[in-house]
N, C-alpha and C positions, 0 to 999 in steps of 0.2 A: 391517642391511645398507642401503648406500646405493641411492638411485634409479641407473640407469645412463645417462650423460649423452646427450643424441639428436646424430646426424651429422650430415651432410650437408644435404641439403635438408628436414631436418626441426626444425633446432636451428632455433629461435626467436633473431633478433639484433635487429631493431627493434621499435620501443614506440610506443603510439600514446596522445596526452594529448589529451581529452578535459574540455571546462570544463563542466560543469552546474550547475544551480540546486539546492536545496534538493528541491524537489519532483521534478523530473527525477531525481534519483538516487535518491528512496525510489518512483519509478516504474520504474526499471531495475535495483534491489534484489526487488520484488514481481514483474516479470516472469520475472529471472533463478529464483526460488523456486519460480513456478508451471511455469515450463519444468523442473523440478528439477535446473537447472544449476547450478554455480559461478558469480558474478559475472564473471569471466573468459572462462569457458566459452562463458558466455551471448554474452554480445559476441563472440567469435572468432565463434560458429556462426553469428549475423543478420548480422554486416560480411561475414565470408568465404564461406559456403555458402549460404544460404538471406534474403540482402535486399529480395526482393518475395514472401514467403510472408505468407498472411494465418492460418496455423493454431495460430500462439501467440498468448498474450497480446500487447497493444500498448495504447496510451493513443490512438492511431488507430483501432482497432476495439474501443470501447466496446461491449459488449451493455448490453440492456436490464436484463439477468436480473443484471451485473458493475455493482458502485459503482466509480467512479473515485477514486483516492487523494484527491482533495479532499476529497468525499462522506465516507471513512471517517476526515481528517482534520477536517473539523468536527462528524462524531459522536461522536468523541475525546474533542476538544474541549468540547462541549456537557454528554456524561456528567461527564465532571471537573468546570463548572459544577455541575450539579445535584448532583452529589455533596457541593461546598461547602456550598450551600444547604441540602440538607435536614439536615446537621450542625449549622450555623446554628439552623435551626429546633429541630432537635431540642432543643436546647443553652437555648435560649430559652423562657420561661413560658407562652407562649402554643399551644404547639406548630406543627403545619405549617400552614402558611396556605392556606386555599379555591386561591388563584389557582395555588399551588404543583401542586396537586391537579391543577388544571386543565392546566399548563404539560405535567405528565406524560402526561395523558391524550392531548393535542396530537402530543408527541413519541412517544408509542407509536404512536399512528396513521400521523402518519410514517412510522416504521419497518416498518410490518407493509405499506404500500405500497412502501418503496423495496425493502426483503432480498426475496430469492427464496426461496419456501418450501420 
């Protein structure tokens, strides 16, 4: 069975293009997810109803307790790094190196200060 098409004042005719960066769009991909909207969805609801509400997510209202997409983009990043590394190592005769040890211990620390428990 088909959808049944909407009438009057409710049929959707204009389109709105919207140019974003790399980051801006996996930042309104993550907001759309946590608001549990459609990416579509998402956007109608903040442009059309709700444009100065502070109770969804936003990249303007950072908590302390939320990483901002960078954040979980160079932890990403960083894992993948060590990841190479310690294959590297393993891979090699000598096995893991002190400093590796140490690089981990650094970046655990890290972490157990930025995630919220």
């Amino acid at each position: 069975m088909t959808r049944p098409r909407n009438t009057g004042s409710n049929r959707r005719t204009r389109k709105l293009v919207i140019w974003v960066n790399e980051v801006e769009h996996a930042r309104y991909l993550i907001n759309s997810s946590q608001a549990a909207l459609t990416p579509t969805d998402f956007a109608r609801h903040r442009l059309c109803f709700q444009p100065e509400a502070d109770d969804g997510p936003s990249d303007r209202n950072t908590h302390n307790s939320q990483l901002s997409f960078e954040h979980v983009d160079a932890l990403n990043r960083i894992g993948t790094s060590m990841a190479r590394l310690v294959k590297l190592a393993e891979k090699s005769q000598g096995g893991v190196p002190p400093e590796l040890h140490s690089l981990m211990n650094r970046l655990d620390a890290l972490l157990d200060r930025e995630l919220p428990s």
